[in-house]
TIRO-2110 file (N, C-alpha, C; in Angstrom, 1 decimal):
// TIRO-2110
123.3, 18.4, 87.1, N, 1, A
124.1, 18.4, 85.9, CA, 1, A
123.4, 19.0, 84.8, C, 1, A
124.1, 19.7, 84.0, N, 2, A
123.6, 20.6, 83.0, CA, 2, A
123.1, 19.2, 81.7, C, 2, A
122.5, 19.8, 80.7, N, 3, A
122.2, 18.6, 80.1, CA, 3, A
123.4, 18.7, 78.8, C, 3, A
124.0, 19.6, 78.6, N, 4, A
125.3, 19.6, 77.9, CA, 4, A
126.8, 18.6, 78.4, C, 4, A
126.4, 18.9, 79.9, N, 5, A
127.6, 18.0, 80.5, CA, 5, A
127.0, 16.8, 80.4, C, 5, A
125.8, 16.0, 81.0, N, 6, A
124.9, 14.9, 80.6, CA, 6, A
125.2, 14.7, 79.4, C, 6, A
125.1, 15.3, 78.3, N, 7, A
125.4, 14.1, 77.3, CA, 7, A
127.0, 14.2, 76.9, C, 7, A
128.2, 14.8, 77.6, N, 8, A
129.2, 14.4, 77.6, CA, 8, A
129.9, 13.7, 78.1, C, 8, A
129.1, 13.2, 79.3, N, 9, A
129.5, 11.9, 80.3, CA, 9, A
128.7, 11.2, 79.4, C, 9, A
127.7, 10.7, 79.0, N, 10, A
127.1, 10.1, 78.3, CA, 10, A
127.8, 9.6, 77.2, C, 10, A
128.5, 10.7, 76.5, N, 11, A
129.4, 10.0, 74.9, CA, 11, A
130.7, 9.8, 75.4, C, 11, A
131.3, 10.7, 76.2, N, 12, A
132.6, 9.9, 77.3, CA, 12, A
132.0, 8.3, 77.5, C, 12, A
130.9, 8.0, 78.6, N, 13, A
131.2, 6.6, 79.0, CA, 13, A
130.7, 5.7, 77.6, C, 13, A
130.2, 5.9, 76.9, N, 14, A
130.1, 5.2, 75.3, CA, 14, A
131.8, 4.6, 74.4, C, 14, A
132.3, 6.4, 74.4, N, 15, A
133.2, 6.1, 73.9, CA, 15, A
134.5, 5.1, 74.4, C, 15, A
134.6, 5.7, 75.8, N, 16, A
135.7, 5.3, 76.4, CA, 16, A
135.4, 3.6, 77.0, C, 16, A
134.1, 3.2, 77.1, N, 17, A
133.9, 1.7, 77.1, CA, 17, A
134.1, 1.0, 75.1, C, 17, A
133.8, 1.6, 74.7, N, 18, A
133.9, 1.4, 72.9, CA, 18, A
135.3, 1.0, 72.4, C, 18, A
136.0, 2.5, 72.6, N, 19, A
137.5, 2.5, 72.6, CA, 19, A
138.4, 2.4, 73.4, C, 19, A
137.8, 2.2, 74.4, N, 20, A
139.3, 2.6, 75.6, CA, 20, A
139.5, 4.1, 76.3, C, 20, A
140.2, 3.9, 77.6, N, 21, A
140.0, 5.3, 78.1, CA, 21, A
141.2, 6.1, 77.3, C, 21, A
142.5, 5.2, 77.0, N, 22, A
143.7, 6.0, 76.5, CA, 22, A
143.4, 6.7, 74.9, C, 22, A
142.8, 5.4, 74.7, N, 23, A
142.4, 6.2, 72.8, CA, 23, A
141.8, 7.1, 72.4, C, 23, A
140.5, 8.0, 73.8, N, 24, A
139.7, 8.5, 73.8, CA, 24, A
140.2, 10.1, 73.9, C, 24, A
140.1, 11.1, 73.1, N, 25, A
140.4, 12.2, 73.7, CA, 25, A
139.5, 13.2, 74.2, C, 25, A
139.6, 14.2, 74.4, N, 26, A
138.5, 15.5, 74.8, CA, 26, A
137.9, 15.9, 73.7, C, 26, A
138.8, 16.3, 72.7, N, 27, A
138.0, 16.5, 71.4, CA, 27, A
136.9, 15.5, 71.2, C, 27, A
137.1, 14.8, 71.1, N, 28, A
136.6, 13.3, 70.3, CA, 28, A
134.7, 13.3, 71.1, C, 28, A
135.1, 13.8, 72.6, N, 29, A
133.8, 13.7, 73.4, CA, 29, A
133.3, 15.0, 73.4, C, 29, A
133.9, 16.2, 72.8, N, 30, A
133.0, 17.5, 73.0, CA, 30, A
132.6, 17.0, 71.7, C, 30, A
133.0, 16.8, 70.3, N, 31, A
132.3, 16.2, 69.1, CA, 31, A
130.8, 15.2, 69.1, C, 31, A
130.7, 14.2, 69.8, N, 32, A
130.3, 13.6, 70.0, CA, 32, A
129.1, 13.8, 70.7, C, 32, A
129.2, 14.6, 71.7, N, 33, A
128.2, 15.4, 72.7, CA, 33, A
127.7, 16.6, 72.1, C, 33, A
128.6, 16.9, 71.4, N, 34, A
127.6, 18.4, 70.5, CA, 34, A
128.0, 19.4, 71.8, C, 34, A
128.9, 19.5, 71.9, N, 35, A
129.5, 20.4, 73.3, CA, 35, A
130.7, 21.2, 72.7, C, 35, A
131.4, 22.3, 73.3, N, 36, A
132.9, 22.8, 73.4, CA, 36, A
133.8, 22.2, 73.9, C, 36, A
134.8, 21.9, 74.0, N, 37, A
136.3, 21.8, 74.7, CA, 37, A
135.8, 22.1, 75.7, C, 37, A
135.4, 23.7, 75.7, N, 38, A
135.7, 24.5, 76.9, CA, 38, A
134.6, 24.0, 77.9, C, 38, A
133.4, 23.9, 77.5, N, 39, A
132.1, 23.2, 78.4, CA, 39, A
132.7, 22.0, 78.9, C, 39, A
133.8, 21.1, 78.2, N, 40, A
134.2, 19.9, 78.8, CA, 40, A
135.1, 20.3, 80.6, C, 40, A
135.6, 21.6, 79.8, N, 41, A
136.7, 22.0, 80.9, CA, 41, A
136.1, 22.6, 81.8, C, 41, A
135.4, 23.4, 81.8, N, 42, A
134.7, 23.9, 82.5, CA, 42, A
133.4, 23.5, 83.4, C, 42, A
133.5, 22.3, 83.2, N, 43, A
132.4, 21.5, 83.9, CA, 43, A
133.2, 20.3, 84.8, C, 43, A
134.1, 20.3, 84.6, N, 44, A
134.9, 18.4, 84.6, CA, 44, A
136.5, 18.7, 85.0, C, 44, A
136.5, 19.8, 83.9, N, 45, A
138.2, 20.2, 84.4, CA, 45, A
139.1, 19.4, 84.1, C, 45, A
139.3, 18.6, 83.9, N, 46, A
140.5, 17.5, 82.8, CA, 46, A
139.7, 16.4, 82.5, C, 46, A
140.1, 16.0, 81.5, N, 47, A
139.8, 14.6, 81.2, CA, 47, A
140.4, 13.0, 82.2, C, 47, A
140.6, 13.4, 83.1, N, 48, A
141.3, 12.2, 84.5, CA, 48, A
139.5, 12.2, 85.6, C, 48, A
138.9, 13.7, 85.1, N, 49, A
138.2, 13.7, 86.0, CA, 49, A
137.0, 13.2, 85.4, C, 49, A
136.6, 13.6, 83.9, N, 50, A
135.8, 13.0, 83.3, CA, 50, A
135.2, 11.2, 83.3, C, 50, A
136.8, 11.0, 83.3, N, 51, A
136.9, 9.2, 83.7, CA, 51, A
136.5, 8.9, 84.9, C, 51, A
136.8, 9.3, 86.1, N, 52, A
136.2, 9.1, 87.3, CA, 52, A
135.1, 9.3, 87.4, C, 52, A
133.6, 10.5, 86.7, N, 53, A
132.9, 10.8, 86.6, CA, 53, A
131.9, 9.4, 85.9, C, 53, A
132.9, 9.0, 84.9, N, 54, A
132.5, 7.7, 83.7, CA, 54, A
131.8, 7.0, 85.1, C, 54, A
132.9, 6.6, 85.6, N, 55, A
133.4, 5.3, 86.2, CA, 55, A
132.2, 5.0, 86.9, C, 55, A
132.1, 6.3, 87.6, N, 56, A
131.5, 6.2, 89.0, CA, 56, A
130.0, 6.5, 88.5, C, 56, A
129.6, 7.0, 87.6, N, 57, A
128.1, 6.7, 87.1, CA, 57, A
127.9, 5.7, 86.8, C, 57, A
128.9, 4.7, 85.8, N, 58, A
128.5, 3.5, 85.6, CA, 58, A
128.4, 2.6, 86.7, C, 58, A
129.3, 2.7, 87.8, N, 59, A
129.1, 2.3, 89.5, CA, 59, A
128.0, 2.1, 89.7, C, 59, A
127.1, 3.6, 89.6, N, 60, A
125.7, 3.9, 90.3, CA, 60, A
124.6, 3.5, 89.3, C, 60, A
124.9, 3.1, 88.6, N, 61, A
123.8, 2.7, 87.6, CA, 61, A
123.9, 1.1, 87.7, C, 61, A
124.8, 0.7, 87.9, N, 62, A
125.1, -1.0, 88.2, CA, 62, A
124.4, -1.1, 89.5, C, 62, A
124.3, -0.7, 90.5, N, 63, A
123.9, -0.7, 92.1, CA, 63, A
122.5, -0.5, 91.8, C, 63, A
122.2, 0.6, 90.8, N, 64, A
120.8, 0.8, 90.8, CA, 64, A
119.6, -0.3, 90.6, C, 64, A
121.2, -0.9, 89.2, N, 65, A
119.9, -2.2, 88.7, CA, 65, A
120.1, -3.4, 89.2, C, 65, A
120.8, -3.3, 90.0, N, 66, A
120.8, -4.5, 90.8, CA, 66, A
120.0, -4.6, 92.1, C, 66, A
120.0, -3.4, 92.5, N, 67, A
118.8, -3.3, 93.5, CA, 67, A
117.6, -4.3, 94.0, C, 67, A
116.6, -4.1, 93.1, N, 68, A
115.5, -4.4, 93.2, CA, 68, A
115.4, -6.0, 93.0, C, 68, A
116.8, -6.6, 91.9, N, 69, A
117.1, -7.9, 92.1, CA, 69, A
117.1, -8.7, 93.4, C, 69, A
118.0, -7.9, 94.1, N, 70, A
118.5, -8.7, 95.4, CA, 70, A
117.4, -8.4, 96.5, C, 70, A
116.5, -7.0, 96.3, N, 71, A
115.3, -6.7, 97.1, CA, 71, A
114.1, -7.5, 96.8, C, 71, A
114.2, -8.1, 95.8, N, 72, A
112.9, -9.1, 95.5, CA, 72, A
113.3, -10.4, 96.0, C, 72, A
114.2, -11.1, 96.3, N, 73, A
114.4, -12.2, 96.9, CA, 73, A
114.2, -12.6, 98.1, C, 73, A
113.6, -13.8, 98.3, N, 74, A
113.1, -13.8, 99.6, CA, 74, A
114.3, -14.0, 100.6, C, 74, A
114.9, -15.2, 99.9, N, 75, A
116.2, -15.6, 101.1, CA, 75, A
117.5, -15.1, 100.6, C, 75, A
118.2, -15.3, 101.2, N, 76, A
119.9, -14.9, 101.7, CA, 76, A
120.4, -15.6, 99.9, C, 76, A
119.8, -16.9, 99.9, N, 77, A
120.8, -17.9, 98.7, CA, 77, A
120.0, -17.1, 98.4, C, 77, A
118.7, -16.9, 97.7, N, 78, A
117.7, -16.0, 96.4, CA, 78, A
118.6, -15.1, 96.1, C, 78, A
119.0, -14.1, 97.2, N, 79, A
119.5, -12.8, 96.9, CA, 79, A
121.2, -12.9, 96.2, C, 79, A
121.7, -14.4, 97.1, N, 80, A
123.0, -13.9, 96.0, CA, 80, A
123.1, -14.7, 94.6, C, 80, A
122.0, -15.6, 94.5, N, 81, A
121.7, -16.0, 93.1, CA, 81, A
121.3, -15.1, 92.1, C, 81, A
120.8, -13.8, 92.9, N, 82, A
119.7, -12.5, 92.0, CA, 82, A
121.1, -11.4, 91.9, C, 82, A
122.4, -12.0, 92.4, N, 83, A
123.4, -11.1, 91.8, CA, 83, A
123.6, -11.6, 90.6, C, 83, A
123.5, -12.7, 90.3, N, 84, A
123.5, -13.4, 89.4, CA, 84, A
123.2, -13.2, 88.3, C, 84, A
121.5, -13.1, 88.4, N, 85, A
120.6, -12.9, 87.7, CA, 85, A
120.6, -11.3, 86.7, C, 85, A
121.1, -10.5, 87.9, N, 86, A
121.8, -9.3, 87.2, CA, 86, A
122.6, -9.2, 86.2, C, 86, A
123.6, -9.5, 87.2, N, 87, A
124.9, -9.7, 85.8, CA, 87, A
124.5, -9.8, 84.4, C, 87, A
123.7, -11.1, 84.7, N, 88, A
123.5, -11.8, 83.2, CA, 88, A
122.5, -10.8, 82.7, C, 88, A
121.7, -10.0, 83.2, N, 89, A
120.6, -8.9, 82.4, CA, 89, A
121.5, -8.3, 82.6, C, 89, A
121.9, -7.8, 83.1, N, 90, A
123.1, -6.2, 82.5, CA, 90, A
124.0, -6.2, 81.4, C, 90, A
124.3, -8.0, 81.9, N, 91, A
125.6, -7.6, 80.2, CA, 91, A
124.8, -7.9, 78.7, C, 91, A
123.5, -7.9, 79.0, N, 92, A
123.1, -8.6, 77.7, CA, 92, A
122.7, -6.6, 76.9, C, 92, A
123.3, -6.4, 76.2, N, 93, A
123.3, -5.0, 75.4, CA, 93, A
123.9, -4.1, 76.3, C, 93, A
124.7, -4.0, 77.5, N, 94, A
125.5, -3.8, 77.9, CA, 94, A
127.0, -3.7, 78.1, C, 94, A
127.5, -5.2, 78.0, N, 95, A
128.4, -5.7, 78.7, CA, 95, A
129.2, -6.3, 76.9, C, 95, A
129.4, -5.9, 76.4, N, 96, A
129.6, -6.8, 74.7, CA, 96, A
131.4, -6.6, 74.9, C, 96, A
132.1, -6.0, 75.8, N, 97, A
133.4, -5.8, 76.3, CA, 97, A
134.0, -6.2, 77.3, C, 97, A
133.0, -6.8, 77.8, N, 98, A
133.2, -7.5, 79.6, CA, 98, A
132.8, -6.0, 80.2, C, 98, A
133.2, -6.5, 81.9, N, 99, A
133.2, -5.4, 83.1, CA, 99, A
133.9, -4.2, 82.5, C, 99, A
133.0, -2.7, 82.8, N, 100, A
133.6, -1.7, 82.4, CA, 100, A
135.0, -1.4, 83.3, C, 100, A
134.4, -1.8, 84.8, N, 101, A
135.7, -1.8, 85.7, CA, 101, A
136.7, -2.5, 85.4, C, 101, A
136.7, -3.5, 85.0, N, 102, A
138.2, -4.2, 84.7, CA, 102, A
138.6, -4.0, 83.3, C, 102, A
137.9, -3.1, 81.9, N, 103, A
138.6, -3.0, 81.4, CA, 103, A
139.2, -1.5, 81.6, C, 103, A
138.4, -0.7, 83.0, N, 104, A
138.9, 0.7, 83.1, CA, 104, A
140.4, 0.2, 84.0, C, 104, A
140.5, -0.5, 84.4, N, 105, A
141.8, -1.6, 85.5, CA, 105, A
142.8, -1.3, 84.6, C, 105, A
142.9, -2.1, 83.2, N, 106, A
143.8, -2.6, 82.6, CA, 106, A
144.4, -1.4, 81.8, C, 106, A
143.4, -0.2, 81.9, N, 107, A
144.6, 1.2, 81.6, CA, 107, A
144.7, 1.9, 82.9, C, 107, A
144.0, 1.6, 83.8, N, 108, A
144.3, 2.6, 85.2, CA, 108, A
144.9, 1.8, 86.3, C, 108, A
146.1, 1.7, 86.2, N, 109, A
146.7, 0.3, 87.3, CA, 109, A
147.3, 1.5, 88.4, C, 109, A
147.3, 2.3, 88.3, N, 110, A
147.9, 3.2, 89.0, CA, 110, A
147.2, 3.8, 90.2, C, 110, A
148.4, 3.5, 91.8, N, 111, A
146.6, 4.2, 92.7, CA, 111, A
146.6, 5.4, 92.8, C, 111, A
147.7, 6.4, 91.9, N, 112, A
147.5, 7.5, 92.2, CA, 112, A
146.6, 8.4, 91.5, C, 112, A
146.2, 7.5, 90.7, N, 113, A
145.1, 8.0, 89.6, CA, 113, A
144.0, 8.2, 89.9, C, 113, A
143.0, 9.6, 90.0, N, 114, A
142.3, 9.7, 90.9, CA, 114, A
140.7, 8.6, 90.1, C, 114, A
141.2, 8.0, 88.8, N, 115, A
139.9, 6.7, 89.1, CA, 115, A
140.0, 5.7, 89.7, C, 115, A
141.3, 5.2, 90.0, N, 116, A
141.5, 3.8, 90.5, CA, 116, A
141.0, 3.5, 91.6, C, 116, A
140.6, 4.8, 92.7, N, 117, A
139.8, 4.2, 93.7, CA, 117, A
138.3, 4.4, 93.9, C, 117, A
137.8, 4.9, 92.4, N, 118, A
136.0, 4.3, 92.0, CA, 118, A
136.2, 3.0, 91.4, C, 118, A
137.4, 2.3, 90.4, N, 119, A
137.3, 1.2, 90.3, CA, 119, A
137.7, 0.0, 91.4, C, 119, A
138.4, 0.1, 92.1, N, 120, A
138.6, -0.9, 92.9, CA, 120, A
137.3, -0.4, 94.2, C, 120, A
137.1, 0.5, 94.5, N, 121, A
135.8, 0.4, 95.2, CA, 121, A
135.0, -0.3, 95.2, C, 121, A
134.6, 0.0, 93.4, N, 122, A
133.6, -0.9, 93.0, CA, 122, A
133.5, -2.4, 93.2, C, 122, A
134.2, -2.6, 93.5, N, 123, A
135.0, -4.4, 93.4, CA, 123, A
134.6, -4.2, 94.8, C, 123, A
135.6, -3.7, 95.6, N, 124, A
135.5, -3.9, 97.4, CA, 124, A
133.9, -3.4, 97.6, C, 124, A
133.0, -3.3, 97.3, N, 125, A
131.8, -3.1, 97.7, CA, 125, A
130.7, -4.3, 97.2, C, 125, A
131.5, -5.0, 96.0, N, 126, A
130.5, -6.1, 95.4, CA, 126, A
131.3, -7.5, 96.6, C, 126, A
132.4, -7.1, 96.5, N, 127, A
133.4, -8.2, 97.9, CA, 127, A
132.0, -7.7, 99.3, C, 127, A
132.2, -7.2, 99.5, N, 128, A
131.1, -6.9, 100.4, CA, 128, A
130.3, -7.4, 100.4, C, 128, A
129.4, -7.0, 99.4, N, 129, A
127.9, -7.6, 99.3, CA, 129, A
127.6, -8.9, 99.5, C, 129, A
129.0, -9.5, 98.7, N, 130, A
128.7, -10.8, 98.6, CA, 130, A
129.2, -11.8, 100.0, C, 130, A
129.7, -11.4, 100.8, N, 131, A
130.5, -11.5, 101.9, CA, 131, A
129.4, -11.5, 103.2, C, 131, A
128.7, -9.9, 103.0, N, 132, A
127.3, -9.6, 104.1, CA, 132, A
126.1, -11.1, 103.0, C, 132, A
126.2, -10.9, 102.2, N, 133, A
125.3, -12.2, 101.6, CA, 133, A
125.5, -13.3, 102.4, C, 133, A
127.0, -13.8, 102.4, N, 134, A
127.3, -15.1, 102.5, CA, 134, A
127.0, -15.3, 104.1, C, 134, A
127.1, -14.8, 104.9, N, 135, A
127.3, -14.5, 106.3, CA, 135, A
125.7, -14.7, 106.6, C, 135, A
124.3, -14.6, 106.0, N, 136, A
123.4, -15.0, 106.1, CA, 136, A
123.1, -16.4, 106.0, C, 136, A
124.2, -16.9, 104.9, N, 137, A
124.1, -18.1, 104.2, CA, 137, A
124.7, -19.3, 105.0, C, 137, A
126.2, -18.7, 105.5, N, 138, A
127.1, -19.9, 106.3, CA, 138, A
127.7, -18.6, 107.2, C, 138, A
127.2, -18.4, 108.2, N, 139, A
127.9, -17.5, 109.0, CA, 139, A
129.7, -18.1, 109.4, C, 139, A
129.8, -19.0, 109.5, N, 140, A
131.5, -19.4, 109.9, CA, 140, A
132.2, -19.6, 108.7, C, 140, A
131.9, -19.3, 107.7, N, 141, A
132.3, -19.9, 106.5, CA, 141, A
132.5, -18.1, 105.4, C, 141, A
131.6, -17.3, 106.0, N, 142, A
131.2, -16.0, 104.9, CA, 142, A
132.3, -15.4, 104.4, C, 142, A
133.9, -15.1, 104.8, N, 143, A
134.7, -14.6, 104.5, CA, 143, A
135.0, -15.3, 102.8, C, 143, A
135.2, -16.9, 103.1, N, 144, A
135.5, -17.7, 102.3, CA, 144, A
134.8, -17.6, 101.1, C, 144, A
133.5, -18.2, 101.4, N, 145, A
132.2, -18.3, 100.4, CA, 145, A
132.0, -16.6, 99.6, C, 145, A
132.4, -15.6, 100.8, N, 146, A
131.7, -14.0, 99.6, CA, 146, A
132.7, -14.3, 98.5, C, 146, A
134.3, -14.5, 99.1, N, 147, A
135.8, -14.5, 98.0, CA, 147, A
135.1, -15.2, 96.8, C, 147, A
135.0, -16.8, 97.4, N, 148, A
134.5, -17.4, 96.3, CA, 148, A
133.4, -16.8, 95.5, C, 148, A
132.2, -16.3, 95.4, N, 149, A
131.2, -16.0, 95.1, CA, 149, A
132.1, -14.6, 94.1, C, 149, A
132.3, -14.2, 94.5, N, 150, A
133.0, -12.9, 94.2, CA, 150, A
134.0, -13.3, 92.6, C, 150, A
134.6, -13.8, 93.1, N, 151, A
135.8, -14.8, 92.0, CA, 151, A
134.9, -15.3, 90.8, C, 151, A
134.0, -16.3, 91.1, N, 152, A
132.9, -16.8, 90.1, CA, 152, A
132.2, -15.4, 89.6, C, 152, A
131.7, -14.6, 90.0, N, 153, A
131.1, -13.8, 89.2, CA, 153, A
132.0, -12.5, 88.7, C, 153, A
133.3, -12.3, 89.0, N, 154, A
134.0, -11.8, 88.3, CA, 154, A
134.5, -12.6, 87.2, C, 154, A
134.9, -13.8, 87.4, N, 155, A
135.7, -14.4, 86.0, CA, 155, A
134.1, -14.4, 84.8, C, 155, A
132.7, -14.7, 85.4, N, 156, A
131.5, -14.8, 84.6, CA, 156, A
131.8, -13.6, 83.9, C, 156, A
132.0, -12.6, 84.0, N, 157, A
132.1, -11.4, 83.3, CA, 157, A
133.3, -11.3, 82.7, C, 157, A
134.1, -12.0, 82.9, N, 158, A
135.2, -11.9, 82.1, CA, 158, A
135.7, -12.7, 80.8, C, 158, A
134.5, -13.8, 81.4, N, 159, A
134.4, -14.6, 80.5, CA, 159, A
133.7, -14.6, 79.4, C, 159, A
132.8, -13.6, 79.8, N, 160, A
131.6, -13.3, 78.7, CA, 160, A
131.9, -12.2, 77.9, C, 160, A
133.3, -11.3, 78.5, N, 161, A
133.2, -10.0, 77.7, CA, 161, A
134.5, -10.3, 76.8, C, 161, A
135.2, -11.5, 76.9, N, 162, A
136.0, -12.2, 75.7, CA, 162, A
135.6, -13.5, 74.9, C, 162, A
134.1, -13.2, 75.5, N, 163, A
133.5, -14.3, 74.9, CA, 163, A
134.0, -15.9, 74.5, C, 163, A
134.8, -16.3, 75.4, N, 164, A
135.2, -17.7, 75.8, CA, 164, A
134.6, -18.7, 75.2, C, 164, A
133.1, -18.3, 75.8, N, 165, A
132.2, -19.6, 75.9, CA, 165, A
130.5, -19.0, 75.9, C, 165, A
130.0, -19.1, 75.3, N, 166, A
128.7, -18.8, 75.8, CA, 166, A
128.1, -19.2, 77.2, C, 166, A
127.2, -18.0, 76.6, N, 167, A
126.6, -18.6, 78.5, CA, 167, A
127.7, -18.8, 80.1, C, 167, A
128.1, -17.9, 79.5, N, 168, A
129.8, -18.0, 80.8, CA, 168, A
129.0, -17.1, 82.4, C, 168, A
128.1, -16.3, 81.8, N, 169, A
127.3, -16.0, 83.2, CA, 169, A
126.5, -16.9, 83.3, C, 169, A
125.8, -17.7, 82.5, N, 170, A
125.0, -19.1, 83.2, CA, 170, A
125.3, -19.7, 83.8, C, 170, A
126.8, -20.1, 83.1, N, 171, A
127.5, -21.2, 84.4, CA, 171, A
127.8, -20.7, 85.7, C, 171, A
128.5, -19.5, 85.4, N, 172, A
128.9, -19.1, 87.1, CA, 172, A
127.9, -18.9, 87.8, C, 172, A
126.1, -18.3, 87.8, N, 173, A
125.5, -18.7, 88.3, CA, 173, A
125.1, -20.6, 89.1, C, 173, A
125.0, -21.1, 88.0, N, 174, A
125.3, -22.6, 88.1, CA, 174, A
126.3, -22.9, 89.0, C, 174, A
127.0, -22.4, 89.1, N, 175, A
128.6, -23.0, 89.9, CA, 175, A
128.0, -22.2, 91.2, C, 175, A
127.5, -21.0, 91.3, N, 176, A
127.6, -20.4, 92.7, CA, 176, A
126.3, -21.5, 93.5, C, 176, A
125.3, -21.9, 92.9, N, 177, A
124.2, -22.2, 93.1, CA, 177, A
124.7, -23.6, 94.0, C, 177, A
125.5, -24.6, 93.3, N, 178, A
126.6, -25.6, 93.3, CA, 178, A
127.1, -25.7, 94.7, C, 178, A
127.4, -24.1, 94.7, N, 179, A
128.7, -23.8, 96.0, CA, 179, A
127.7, -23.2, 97.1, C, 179, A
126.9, -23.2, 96.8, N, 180, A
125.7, -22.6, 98.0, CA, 180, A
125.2, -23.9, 98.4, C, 180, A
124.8, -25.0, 97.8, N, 181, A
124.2, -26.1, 98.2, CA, 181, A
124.8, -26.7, 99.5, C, 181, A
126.5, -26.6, 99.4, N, 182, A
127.6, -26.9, 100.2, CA, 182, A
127.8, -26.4, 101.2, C, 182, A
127.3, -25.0, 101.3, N, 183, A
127.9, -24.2, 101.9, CA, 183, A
128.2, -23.6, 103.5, C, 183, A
127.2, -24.8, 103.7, N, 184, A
127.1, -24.8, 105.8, CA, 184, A
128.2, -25.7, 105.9, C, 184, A
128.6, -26.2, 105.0, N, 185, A
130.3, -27.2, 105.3, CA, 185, A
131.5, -26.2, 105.3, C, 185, A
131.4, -25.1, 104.9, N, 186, A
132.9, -24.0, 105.1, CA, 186, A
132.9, -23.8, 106.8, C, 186, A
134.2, -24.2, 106.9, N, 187, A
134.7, -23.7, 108.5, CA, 187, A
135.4, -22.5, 108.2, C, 187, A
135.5, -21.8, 109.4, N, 188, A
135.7, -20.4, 108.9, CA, 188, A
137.5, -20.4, 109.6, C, 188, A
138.3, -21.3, 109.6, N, 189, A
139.6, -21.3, 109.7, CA, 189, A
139.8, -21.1, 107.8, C, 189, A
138.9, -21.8, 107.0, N, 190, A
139.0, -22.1, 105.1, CA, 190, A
139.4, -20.8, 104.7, C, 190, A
140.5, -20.6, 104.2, N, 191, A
140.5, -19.8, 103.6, CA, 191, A
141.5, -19.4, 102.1, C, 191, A
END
């Protein structure tokens, strides 16, 4: 990536988490970047594609830093507590909006839109994670427990990016921690 287009993905994913993706125009981000229109177009090609580009870096930058979280943990529960532990260091000067995905959701509901399947990805790959987690944790139970796991640390970010409550990713750690304690009791009929 050129470092022209780099810093227009760059003021793209600023602006468009700031403002919204609909509010946001092309102008607004070739200004912003110290770029042309045309360098926008000519690298990206509409602004539908720029969003998906948004999306899916902030995707890869979320995976990045959560990495080393869930790689440093010794056990199965460490590791899905250390999704946890993420969350709550990502959204702190990050996150002052909630999840970028769910507020890219609430203008992109559409599946024909070519972002909506880097944002629901995103989701089906953390369902995953937390799913291959749980399956270490309570193997007859893992379908149930990832949902759950999943559910708590989605509403924790949702809760934190309308600021509800303080500390709304503390608790959902807390609560997951809670529901891990339990969690050789899920039969895997629970669902």
């Amino acid at each position: 990536m050129t470092p022209g287009a780099r810093r227009a993905l760059d003021a793209a994913g600023r602006l468009f988490y700031e403002r919204g993706i609909h509010a946001v125009g092309v102008d607004l981000i070739a200004a912003e970047a110290g770029v042309t229109k045309k360098t926008l177009y000519d690298r990206f090609g509409s602004k539908e594609q720029i969003v998906v580009e948004y999306l899916a870096d902030r995707d890869e930058r979320w995976r990045a830093f959560l990495a080393p979280y869930v790689e440093a943990a010794a056990t199965p529960y460490a590791q899905i507590l250390a999704v946890f532990d993420a969350a709550r260091d990502w959204a702190e000067g990050r996150l002052a909006k909630g999840c970028g995905m769910v507020n890219a959701h609430a203008e992109i509901s559409d599946p024909a839109h070519p972002a909506y399947a880097v944002i629901t990805g995103q989701k089906a790959w953390m369902l995953a994670l937390f799913t291959g987690l749980a399956e270490k944790v309570a193997p007859s139970g893992a379908t149930r427990l990832g949902r759950t796991l999943m559910l708590l640390h989605e509403g924790g970010l949702v809760a934190h990016g309308l600021h509800i409550f303080p500390g709304a990713l503390d608790q959902a750690r807390a609560d997951a921690e809670a529901l891990l304690r339990g969690a050789e009791e899920w039969a895997p009929g629970d669902r």
